[in-house]
N, C-alpha and C positions, 0 to 999 in steps of 0.2 A: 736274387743276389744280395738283397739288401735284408731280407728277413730272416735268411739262414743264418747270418751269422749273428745277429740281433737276439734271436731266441736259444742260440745255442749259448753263445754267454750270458743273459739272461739265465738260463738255466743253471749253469756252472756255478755261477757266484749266490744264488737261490740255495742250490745242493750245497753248498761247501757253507754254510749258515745255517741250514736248517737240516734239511735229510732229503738225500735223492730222492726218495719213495713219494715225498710229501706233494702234495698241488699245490702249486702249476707246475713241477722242475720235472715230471715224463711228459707232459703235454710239451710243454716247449723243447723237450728234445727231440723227442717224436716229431714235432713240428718242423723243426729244423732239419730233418732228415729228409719230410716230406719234398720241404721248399728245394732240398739239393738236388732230388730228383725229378721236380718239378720242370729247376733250369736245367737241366741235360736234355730234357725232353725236347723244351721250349726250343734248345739252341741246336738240336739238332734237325729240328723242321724249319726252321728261321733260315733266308734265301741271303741274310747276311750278318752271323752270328757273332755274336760280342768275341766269345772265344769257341772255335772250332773242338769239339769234345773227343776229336781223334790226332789234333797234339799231343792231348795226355798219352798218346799209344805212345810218342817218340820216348824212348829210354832215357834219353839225357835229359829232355826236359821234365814229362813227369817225376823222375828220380829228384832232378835238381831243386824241385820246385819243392817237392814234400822234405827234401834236405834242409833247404831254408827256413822251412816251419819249423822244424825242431829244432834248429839253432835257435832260431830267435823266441822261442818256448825256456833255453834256458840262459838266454843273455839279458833278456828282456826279464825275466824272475829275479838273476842273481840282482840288476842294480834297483831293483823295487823295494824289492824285501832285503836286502842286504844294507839300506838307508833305514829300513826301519829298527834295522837287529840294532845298527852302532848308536841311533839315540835313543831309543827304547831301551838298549840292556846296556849299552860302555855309556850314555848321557853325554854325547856328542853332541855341539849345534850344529844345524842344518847345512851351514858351511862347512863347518869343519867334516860333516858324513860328505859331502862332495867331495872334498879333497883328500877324501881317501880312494876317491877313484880316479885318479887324474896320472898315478902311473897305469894303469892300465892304458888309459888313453893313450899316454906318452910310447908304450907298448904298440898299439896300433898303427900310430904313427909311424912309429922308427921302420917297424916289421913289414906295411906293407909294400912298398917298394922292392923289395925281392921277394914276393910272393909270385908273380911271374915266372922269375927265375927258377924257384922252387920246382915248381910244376912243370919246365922246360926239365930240368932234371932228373927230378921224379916222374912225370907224368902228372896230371892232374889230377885223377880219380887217387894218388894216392898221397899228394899233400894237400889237397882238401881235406881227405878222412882225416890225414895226419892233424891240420887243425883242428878240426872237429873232437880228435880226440883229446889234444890237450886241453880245451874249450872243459870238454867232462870231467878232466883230469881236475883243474879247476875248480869248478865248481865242485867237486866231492872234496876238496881241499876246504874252498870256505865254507862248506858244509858239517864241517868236523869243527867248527868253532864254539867256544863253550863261551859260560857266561861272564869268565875272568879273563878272556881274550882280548887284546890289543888290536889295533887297525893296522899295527906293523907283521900281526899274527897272520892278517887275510891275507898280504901284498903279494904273497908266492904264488898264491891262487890266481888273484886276479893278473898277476903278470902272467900267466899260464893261459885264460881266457882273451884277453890284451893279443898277445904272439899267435894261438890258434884261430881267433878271429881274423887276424888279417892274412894269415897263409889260406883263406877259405876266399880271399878277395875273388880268383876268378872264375870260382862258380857258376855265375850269372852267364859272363861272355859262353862257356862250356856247354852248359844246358840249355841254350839255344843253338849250337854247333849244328846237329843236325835235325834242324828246324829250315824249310826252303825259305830262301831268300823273301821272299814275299808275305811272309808271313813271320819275320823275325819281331815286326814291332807288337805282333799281339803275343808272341812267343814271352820278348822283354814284358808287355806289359804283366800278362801271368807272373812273373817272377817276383816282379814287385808287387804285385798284391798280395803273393805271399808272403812276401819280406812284412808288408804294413799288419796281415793278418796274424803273421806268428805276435806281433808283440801285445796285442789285444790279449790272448790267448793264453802267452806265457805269462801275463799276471793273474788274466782269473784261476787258468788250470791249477799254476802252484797256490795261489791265494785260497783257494777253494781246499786244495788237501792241507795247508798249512791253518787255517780256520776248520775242519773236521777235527784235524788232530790237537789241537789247541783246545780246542771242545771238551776233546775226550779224557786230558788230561788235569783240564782240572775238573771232573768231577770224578777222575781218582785219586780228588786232593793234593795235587800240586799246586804249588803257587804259582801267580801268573806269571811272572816272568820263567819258572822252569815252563811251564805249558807252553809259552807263544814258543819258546829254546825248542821247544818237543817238535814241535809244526814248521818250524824253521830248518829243521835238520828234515825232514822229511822231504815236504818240500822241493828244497835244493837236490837231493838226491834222485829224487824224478827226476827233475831239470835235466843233472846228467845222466840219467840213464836215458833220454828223450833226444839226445844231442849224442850219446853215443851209437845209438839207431841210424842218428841221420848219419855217422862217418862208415857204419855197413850200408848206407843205403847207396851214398856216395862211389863204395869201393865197387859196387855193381854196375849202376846206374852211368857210368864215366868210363869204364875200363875199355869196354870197344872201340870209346874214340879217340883214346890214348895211346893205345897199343901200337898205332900205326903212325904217330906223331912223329916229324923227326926232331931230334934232342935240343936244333938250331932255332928252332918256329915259336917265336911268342903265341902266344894262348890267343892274342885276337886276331893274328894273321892266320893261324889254325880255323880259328872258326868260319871266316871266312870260308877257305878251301874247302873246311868241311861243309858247309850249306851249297858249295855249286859241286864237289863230287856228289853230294844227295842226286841234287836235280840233275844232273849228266847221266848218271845209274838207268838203265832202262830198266821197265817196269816186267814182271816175271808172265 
């Protein structure tokens, strides 16, 4: 658990500097494949396993889990590398690139308080996606930023990621729903280590195509600030297309236990219900 993910970034940020092909960056990825199948193995003979590897089978949680990775694959990009665009190419200081994310925040703030609501509305499975997809919407906004751009140029963007991040708030409580009672804290715990994992992930992933493509540009003679622009736009545009994955993954993944929701039921008194009709259901 501790070396898969060690060798698989390790390899990413190796590839994205140098060349996948080169040694060590198949060995460590191979490596890292090995280790993932290693612990499946491990936790499926083990008489009291970290995490049960036939959760993944539950729809909402598998679904929600691999959801949260590619959110935070392009949340966790955009305020990385989007600190480096505003003092690297507009000659921002380090405060001042903060506080160009602080409507965003303000964004998340306001927004998530009726993301509940949202989702009593809608259903979950489809304002989730719905965040997720302004999230991508976003970030192919600030992704379309050139080197004359202002931080008032990004704001629509990031107000966009801001708002679709917090309608994504109840994910978590969701894709544990129908996960049995007994098993919801390693359910939650899964979720968070995908939450902690995506953001490892979405720096090296995009860093890794944003440093190829940076690469490649200038030695077709661009100057460095258009090159890192070239890899920056690239990039980001993974991000969202990585996060607009996650809102079809979501619109599957959620819909079963939405469908039957009634329109009155907050999302965490649903999940509830949903975990003891699980366990009530007799078995086929």
């Amino acid at each position: 658990s501790v070396l898969a993910p060690l060798l698989l970034t390790y390899g990413l940020v190796r590839g994205g500097d140098d060349s996948f092909r080169a040694a060590p960056v198949p060995y460590c990825l191979a490596g890292a494949a090995l280790c993932v199948l290693a612990l499946v193995g491990v936790e499926r003979r083990a008489a009291q396993p970290l995490v049960e590897p036939d959760l993944l089978r539950t729809r909402s949680l598998g679904g929600g889990a691999l959801a949260q990775v590619l959110w935070g694959v392009g949340v966790n990009g955009v305020f990385f590398f989007t600190a480096l665009y505003l003092q690297r190419l507009l000659g921002l200081r380090p405060t001042e690139a903060g506080l160009a994310f602080l409507p965003l925040a303000l964004a998340l703030l306001a927004v998530t308080p009726f993301a509940d609501r949202a989702a009593a509305l809608a259903g979950v499975h489809r304002s989730v996606a719905a965040g997720l997809a302004l999230v991508a919407a976003g970030l192919w906004w600030v992704s379309a930023a050139g080197a004359g751009a202002g931080p008032l140029d990004l704001q629509p963007g990031l107000l966009l990621i801001g708002v679709g991040s917090a309608l994504t708030a109840p994910l978590t409580v969701c894709a544990v729903a129908g996960v049995p009672e007994h098993r919801t804290g390693m359910a939650s715990g899964l979720i968070s280590a995908a939450r902690e994992i995506s953001g490892v992930f979405g720096v090296v992933l995009v860093g890794a195509v944003l440093s190829r493509r940076e690469t490649a540009s200038l030695r077709a003679g661009r100057t460095p600030d258009e090159a890192f622009l070239d890899g920056y736009h690239l990039g980001l545009r993974l991000a969202a297309g990585c996060v607009l994955l996650g809102a079809l993954v979501t619109l599957y993944a959620l819909r079963e236990r939405t469908t039957t929701r009634p329109r009155d039921v907050r999302p965490d008194e649903w999940a509830g219900r949903a975990a003891r009709d699980r366990d009530e259901t007799p078995a086929d």
